[in-house]
PDBQT receptor file of N, H, CA, C and O in Angstrom, charges set to zero:
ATOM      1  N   UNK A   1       2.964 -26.243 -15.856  1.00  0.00    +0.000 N 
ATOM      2  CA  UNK A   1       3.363 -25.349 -16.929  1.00  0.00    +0.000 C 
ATOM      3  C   UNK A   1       2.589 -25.735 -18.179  1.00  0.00    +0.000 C 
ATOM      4  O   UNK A   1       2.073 -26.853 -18.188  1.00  0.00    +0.000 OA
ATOM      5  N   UNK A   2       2.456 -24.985 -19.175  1.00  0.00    +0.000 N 
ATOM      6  H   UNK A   2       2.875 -24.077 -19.168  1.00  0.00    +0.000 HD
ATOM      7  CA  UNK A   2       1.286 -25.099 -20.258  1.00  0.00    +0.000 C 
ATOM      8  C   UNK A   2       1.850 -25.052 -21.152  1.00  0.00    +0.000 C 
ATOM      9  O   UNK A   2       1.526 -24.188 -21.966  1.00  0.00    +0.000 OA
ATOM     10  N   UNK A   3       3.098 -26.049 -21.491  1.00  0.00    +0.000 N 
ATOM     11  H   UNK A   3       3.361 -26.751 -20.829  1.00  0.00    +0.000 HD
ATOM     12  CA  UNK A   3       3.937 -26.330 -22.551  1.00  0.00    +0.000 C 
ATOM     13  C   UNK A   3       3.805 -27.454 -22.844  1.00  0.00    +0.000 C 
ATOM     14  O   UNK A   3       2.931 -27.972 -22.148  1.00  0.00    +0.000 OA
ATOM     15  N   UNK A   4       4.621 -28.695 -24.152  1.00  0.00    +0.000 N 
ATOM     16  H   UNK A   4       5.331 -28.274 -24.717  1.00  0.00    +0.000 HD
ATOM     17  CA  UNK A   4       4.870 -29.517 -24.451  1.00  0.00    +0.000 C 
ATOM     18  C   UNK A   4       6.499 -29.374 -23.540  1.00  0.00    +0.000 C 
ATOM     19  O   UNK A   4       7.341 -28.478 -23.605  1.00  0.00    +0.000 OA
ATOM     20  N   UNK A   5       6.471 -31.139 -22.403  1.00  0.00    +0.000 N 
ATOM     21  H   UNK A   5       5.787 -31.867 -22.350  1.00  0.00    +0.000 HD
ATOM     22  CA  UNK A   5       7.656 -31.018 -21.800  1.00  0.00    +0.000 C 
ATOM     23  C   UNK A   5       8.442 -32.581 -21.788  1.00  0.00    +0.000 C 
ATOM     24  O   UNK A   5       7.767 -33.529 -21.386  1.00  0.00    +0.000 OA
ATOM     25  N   UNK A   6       9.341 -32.738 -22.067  1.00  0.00    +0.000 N 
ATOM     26  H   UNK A   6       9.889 -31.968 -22.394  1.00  0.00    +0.000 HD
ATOM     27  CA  UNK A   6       9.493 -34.426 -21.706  1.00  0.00    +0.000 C 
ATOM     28  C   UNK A   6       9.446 -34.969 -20.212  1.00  0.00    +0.000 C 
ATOM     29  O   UNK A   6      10.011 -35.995 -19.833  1.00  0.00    +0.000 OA
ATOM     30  N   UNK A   7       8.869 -34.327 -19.620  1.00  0.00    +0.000 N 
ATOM     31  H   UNK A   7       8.409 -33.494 -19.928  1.00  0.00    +0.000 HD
ATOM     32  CA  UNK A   7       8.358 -34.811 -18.165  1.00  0.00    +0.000 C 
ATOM     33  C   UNK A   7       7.410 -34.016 -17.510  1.00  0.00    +0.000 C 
ATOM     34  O   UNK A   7       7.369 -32.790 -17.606  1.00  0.00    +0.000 OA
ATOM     35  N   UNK A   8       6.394 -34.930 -16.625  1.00  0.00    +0.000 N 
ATOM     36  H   UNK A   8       6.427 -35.926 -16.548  1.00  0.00    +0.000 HD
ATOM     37  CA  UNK A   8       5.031 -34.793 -16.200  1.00  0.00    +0.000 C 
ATOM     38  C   UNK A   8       5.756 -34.045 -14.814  1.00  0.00    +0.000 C 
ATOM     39  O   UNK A   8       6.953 -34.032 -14.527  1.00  0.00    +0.000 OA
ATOM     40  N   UNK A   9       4.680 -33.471 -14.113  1.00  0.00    +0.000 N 
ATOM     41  H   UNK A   9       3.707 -33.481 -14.346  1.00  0.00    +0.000 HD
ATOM     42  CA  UNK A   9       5.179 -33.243 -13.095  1.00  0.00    +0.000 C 
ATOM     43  C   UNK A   9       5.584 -34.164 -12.011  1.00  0.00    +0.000 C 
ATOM     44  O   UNK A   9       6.483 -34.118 -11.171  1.00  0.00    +0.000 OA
ATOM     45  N   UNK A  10       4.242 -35.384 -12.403  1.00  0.00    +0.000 N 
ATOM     46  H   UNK A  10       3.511 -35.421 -13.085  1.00  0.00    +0.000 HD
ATOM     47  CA  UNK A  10       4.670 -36.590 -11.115  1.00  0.00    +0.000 C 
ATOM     48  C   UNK A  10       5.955 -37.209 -11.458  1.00  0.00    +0.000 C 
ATOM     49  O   UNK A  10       6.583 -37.784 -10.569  1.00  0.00    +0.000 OA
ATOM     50  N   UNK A  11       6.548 -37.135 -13.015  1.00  0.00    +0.000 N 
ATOM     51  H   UNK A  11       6.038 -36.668 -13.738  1.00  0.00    +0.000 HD
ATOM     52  CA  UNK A  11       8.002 -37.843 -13.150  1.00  0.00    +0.000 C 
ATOM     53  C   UNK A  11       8.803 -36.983 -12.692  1.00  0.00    +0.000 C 
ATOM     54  O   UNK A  11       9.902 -37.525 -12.805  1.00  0.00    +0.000 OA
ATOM     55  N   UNK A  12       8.976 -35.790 -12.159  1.00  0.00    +0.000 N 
ATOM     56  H   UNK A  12       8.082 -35.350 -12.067  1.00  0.00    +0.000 HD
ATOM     57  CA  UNK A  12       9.447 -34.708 -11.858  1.00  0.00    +0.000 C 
ATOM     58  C   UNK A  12       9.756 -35.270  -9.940  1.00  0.00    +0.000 C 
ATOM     59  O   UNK A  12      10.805 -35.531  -9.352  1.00  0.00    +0.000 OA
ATOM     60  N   UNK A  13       8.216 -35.266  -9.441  1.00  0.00    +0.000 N 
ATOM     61  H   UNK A  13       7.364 -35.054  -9.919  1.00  0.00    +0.000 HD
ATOM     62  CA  UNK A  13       8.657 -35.409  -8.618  1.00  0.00    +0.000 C 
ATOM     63  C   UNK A  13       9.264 -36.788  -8.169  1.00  0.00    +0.000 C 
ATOM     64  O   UNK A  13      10.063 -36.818  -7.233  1.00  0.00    +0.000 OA
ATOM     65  N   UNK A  14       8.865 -37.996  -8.874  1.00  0.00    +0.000 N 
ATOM     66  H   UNK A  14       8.216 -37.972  -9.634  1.00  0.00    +0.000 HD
ATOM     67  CA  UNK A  14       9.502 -38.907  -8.779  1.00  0.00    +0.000 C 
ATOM     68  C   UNK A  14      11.119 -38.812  -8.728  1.00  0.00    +0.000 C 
ATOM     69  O   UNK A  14      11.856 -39.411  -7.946  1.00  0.00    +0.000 OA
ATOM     70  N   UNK A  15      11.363 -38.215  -9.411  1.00  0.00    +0.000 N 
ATOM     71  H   UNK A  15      10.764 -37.729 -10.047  1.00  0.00    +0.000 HD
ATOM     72  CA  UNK A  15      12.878 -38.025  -9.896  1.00  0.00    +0.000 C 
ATOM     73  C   UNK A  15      13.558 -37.575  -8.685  1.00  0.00    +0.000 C 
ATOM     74  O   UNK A  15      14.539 -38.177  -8.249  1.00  0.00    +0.000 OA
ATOM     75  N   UNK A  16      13.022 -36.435  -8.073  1.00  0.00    +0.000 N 
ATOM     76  H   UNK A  16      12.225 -35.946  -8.428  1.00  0.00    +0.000 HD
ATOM     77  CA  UNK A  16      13.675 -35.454  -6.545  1.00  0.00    +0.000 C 
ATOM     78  C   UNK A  16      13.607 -36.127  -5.418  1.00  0.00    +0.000 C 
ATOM     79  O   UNK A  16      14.414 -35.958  -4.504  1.00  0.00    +0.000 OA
ATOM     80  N   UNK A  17      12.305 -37.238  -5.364  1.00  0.00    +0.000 N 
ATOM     81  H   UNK A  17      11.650 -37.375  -6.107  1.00  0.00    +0.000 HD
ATOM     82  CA  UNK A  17      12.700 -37.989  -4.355  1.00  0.00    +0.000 C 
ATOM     83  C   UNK A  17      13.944 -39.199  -4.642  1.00  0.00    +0.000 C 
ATOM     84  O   UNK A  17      14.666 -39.709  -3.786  1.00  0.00    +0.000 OA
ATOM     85  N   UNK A  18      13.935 -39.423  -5.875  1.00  0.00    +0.000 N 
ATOM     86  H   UNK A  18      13.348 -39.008  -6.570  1.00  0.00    +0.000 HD
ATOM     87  CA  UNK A  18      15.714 -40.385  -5.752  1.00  0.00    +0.000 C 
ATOM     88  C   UNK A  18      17.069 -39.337  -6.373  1.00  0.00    +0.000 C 
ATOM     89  O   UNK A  18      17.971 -39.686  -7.135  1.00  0.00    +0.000 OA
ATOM     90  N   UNK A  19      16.857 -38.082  -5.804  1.00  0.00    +0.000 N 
ATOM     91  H   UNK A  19      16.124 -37.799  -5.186  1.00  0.00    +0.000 HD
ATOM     92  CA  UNK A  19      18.017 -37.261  -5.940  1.00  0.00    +0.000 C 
ATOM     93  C   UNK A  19      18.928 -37.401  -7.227  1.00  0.00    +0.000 C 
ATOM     94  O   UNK A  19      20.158 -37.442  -7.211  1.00  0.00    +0.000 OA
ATOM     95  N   UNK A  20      18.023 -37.476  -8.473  1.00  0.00    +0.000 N 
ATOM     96  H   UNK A  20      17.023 -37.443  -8.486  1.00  0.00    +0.000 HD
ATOM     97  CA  UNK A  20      18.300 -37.389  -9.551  1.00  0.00    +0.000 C 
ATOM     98  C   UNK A  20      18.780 -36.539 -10.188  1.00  0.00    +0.000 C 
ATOM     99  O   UNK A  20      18.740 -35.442  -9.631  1.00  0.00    +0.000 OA
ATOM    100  N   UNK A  21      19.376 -36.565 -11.447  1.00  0.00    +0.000 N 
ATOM    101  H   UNK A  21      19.409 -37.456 -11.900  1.00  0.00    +0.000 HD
ATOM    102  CA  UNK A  21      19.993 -34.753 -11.206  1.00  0.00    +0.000 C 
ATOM    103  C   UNK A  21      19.078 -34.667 -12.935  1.00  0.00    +0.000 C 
ATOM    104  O   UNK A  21      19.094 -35.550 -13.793  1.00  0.00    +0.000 OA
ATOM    105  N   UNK A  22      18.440 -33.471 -13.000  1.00  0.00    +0.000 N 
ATOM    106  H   UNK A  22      18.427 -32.754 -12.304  1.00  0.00    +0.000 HD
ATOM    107  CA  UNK A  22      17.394 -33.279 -13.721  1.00  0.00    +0.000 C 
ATOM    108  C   UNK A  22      17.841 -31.839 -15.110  1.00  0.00    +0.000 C 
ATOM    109  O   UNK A  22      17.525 -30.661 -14.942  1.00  0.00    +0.000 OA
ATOM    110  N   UNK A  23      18.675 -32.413 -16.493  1.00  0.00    +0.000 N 
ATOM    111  H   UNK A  23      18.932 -33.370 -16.630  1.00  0.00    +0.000 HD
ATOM    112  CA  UNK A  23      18.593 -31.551 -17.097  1.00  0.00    +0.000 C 
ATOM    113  C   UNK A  23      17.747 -30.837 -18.195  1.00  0.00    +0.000 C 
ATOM    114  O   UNK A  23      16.632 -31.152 -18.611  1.00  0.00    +0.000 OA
ATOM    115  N   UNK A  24      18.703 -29.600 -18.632  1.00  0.00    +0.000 N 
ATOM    116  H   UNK A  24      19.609 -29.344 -18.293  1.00  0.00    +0.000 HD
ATOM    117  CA  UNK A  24      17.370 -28.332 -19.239  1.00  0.00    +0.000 C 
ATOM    118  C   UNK A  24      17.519 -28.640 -20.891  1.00  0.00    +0.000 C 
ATOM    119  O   UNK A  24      18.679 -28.531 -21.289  1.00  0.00    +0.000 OA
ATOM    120  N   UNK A  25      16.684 -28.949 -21.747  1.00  0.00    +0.000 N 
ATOM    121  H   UNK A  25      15.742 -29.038 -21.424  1.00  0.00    +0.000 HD
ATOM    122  CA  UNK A  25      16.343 -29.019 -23.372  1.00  0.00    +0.000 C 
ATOM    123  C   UNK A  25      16.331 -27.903 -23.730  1.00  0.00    +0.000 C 
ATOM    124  O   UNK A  25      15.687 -27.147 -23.003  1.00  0.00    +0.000 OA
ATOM    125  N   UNK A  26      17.000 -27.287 -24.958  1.00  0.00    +0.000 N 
ATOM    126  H   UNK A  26      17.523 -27.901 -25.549  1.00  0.00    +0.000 HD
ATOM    127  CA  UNK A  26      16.779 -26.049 -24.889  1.00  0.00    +0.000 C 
ATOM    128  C   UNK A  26      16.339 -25.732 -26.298  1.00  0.00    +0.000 C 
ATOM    129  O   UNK A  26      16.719 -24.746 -26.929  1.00  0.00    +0.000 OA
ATOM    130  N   UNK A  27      15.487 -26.674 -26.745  1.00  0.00    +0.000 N 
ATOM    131  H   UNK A  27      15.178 -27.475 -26.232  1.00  0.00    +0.000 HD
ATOM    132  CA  UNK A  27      14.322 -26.707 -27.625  1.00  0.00    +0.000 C 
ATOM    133  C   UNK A  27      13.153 -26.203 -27.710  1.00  0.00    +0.000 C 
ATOM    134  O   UNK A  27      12.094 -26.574 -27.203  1.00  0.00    +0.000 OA
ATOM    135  N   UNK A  28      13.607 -24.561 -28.973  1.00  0.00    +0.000 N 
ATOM    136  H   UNK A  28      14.467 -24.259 -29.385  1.00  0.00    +0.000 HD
ATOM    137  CA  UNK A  28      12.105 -23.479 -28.174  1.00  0.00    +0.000 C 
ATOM    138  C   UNK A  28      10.937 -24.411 -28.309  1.00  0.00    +0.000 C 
ATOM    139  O   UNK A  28      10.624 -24.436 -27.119  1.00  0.00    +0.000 OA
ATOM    140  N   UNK A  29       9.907 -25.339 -29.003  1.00  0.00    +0.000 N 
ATOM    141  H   UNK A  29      10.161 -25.319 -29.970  1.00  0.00    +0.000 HD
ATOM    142  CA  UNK A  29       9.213 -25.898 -28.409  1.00  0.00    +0.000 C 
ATOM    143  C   UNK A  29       8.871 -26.389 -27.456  1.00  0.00    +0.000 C 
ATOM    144  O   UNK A  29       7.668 -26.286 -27.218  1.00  0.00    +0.000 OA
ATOM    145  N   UNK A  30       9.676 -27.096 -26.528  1.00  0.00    +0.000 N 
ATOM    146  H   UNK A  30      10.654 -27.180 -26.721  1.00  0.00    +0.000 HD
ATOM    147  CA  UNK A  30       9.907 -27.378 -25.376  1.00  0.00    +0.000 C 
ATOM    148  C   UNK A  30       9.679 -26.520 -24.376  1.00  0.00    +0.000 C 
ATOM    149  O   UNK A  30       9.121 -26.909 -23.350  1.00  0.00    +0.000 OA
ATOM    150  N   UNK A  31      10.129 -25.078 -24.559  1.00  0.00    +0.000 N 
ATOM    151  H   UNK A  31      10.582 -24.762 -25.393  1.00  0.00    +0.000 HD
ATOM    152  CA  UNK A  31      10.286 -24.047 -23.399  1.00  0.00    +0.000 C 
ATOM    153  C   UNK A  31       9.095 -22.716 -23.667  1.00  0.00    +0.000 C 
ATOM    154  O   UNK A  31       8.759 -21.826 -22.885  1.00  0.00    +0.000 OA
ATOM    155  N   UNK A  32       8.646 -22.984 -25.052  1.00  0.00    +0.000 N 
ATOM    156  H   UNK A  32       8.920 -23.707 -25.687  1.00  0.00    +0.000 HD
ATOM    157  CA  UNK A  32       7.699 -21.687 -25.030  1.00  0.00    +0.000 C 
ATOM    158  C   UNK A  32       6.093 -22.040 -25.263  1.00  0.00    +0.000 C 
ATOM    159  O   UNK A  32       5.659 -22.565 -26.288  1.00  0.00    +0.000 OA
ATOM    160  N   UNK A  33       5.434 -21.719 -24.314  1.00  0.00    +0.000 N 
ATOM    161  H   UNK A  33       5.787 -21.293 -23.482  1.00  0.00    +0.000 HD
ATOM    162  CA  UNK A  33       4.129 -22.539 -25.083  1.00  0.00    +0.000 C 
ATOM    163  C   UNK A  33       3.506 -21.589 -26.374  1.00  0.00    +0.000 C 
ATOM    164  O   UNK A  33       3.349 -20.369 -26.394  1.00  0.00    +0.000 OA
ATOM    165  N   UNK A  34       3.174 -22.721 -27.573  1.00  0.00    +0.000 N 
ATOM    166  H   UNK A  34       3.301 -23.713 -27.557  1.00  0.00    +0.000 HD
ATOM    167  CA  UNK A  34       2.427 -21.912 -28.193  1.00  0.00    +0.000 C 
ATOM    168  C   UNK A  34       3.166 -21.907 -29.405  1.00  0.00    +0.000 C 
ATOM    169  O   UNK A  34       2.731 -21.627 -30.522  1.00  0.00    +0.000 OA
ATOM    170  N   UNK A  35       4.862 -22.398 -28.946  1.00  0.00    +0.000 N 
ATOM    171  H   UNK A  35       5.215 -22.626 -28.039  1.00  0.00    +0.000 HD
ATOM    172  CA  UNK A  35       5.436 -22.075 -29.943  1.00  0.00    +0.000 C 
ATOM    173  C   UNK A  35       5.943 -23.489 -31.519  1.00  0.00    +0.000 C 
ATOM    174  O   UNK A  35       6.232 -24.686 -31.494  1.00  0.00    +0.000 OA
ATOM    175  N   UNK A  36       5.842 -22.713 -32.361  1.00  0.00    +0.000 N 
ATOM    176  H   UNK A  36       5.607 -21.741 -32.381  1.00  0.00    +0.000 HD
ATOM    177  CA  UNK A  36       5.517 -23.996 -33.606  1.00  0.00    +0.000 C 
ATOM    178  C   UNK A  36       6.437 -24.057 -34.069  1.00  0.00    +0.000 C 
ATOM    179  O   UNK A  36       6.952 -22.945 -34.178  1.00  0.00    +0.000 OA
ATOM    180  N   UNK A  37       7.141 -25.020 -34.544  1.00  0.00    +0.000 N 
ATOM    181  H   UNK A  37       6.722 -25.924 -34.455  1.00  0.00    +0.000 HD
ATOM    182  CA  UNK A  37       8.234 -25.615 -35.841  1.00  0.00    +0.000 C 
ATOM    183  C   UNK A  37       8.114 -25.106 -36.940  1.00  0.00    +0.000 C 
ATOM    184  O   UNK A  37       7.149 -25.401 -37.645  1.00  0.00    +0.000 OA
ATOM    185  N   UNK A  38       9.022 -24.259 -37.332  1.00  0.00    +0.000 N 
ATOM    186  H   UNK A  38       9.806 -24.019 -36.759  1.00  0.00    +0.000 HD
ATOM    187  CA  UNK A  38       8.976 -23.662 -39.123  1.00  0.00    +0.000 C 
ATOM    188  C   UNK A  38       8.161 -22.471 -38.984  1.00  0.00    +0.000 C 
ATOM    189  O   UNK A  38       8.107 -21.670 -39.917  1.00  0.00    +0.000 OA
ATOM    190  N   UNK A  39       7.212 -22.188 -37.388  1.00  0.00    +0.000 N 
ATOM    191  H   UNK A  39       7.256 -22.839 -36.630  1.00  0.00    +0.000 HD
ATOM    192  CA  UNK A  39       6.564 -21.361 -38.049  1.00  0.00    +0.000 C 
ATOM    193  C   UNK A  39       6.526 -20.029 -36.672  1.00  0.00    +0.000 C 
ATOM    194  O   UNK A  39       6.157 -18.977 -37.195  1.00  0.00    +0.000 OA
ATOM    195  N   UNK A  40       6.741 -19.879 -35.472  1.00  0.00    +0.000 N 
ATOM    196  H   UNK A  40       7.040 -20.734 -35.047  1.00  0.00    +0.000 HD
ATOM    197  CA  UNK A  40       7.512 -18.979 -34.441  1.00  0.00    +0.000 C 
ATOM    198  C   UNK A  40       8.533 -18.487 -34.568  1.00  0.00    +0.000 C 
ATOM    199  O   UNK A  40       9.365 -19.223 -35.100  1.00  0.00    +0.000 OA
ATOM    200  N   UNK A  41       9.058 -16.947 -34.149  1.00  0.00    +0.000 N 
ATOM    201  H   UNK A  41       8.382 -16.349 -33.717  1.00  0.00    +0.000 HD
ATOM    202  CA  UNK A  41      10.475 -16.978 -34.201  1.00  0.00    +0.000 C 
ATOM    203  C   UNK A  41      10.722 -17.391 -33.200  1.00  0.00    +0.000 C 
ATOM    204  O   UNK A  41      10.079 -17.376 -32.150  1.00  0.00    +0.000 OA
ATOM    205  N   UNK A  42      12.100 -17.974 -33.555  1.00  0.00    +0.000 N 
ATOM    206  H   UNK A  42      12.622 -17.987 -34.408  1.00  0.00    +0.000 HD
ATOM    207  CA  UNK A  42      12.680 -18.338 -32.478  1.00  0.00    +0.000 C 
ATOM    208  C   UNK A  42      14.022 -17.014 -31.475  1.00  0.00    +0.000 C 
ATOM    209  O   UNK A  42      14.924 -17.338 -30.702  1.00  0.00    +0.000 OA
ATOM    210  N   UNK A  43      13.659 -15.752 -31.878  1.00  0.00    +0.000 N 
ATOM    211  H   UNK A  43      12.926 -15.489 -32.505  1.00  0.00    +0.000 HD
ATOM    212  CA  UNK A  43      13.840 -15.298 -31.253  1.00  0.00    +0.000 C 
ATOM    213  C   UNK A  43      13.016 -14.248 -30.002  1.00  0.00    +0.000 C 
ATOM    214  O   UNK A  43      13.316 -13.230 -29.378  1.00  0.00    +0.000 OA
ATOM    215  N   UNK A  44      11.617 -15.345 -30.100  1.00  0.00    +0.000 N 
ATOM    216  H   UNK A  44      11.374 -16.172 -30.607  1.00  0.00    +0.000 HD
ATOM    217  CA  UNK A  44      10.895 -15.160 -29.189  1.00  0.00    +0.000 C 
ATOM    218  C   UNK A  44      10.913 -15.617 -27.668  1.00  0.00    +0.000 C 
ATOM    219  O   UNK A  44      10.302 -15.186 -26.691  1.00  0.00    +0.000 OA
ATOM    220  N   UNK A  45      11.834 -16.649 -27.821  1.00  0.00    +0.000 N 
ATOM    221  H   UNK A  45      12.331 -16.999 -28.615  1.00  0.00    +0.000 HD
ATOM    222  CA  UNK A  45      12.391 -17.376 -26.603  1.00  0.00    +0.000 C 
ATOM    223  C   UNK A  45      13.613 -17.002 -26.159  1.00  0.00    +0.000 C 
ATOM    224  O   UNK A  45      14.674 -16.797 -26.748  1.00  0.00    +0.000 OA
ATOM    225  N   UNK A  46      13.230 -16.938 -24.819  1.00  0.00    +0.000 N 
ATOM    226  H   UNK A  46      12.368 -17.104 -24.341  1.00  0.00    +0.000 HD
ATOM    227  CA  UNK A  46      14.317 -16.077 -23.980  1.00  0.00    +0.000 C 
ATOM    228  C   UNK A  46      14.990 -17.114 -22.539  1.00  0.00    +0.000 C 
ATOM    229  O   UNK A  46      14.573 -18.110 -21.950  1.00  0.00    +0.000 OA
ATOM    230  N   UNK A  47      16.151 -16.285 -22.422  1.00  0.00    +0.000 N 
ATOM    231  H   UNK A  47      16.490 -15.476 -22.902  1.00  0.00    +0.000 HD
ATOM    232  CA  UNK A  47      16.875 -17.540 -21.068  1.00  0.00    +0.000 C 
ATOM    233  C   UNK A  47      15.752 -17.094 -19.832  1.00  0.00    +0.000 C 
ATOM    234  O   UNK A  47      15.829 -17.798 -18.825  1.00  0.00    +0.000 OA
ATOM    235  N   UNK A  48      14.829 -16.114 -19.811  1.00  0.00    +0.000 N 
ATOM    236  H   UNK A  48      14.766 -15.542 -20.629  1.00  0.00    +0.000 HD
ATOM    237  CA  UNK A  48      13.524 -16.234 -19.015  1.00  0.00    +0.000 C 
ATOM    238  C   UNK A  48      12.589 -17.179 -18.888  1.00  0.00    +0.000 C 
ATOM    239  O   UNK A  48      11.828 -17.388 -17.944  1.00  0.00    +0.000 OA
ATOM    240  N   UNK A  49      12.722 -17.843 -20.108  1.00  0.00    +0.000 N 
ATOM    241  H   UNK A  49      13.340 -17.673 -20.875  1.00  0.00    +0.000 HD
ATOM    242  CA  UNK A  49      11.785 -19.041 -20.503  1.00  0.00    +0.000 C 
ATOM    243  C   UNK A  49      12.552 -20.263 -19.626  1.00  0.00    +0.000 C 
ATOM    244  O   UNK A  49      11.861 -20.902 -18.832  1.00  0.00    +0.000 OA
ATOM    245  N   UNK A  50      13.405 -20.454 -19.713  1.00  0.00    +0.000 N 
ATOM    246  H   UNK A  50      13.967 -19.935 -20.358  1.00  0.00    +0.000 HD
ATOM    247  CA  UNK A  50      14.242 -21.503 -19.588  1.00  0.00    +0.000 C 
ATOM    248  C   UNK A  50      14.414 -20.988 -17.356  1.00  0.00    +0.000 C 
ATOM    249  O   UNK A  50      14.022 -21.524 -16.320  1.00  0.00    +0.000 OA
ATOM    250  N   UNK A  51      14.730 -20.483 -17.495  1.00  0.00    +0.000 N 
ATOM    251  H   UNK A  51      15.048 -20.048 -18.337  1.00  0.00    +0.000 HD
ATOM    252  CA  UNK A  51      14.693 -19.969 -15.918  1.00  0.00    +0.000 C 
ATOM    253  C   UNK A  51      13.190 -20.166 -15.014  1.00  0.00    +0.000 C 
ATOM    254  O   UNK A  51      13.023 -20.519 -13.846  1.00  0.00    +0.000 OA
ATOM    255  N   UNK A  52      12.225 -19.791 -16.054  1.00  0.00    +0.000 N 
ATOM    256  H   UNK A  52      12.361 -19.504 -17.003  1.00  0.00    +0.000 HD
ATOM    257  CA  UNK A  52      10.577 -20.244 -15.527  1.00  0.00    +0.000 C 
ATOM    258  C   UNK A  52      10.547 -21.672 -15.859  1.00  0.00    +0.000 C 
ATOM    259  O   UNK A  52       9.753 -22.098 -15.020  1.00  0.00    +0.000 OA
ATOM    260  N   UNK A  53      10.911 -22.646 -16.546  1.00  0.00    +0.000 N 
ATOM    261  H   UNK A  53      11.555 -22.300 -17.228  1.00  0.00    +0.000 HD
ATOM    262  CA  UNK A  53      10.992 -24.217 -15.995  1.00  0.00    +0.000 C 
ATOM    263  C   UNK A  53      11.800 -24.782 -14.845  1.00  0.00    +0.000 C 
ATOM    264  O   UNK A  53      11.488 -25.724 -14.118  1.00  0.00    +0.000 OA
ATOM    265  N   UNK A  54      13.363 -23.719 -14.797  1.00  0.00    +0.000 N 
ATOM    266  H   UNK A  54      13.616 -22.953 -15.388  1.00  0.00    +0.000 HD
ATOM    267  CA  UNK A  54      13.959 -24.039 -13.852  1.00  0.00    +0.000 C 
ATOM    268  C   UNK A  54      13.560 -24.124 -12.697  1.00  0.00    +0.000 C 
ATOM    269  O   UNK A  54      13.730 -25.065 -11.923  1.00  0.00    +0.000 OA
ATOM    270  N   UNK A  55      12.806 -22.788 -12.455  1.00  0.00    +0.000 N 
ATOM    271  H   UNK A  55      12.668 -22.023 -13.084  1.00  0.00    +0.000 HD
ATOM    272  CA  UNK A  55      12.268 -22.307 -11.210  1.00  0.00    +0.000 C 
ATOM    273  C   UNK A  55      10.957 -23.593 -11.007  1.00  0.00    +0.000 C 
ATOM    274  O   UNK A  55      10.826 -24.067  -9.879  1.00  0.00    +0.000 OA
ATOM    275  N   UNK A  56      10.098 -24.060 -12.074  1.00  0.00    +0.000 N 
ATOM    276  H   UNK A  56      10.205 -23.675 -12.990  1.00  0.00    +0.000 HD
ATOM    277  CA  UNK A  56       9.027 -24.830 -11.834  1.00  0.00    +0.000 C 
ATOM    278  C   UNK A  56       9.360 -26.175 -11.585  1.00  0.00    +0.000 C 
ATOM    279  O   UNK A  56       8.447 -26.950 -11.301  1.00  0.00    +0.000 OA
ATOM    280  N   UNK A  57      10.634 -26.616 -11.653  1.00  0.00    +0.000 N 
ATOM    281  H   UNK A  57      11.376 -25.986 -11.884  1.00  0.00    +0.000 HD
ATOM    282  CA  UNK A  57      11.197 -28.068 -10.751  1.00  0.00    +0.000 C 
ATOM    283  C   UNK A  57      11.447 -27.999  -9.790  1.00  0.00    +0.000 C 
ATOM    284  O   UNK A  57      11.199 -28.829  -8.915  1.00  0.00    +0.000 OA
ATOM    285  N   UNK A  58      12.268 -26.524  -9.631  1.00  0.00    +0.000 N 
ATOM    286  H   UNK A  58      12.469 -25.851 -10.342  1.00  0.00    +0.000 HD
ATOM    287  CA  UNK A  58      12.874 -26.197  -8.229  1.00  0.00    +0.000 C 
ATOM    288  C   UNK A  58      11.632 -26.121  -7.241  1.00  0.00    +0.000 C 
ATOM    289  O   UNK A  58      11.928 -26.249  -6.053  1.00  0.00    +0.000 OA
ATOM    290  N   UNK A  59      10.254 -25.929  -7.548  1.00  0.00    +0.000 N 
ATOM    291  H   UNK A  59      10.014 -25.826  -8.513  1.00  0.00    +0.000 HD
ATOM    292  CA  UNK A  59       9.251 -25.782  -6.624  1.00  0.00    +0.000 C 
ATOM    293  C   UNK A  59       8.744 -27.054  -5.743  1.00  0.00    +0.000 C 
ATOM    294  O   UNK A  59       8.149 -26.988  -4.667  1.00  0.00    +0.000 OA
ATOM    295  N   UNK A  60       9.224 -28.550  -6.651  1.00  0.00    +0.000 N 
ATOM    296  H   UNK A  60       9.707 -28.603  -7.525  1.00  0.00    +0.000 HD
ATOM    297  CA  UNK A  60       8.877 -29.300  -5.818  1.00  0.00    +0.000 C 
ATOM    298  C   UNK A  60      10.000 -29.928  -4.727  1.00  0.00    +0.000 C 
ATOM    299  O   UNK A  60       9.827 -30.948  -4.060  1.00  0.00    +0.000 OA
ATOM    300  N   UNK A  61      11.038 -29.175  -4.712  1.00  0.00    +0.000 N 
ATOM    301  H   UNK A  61      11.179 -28.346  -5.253  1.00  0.00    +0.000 HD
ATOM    302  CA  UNK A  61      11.918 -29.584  -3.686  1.00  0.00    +0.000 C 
ATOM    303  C   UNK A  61      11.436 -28.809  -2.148  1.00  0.00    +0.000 C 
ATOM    304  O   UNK A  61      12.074 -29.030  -1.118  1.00  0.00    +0.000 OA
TER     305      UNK A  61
């Protein structure tokens, strides 16, 4: 994914192989790429955003 995320994908998958339970930030930086502090709306970010990271952890199971 082509965001700023607090985890890489290999900590990602690290994590699924010790059945970790992995939660969601819901910090539009975090979830929108592109998007800036003080200066994006933040009603540019949508629970779509947040559902396309979901879905991009869920891929390495």
């Amino acid at each position: 994914m082509d965001a700023d995320r607090q985890l890489t994908d290999e900590q990602i998958k690290a994590l699924i192989e010790r059945g970790a339970v992995i939660g969601c930030a819901f910090d539009n930086w975090m979830i929108k790429p592109g998007w800036t502090i003080g200066v994006s709306d933040p009603k540019t970010t949508s629970v779509e955003d947040i559902a396309n990271h979901t879905d991009h952890i869920c891929q390495w199971r």
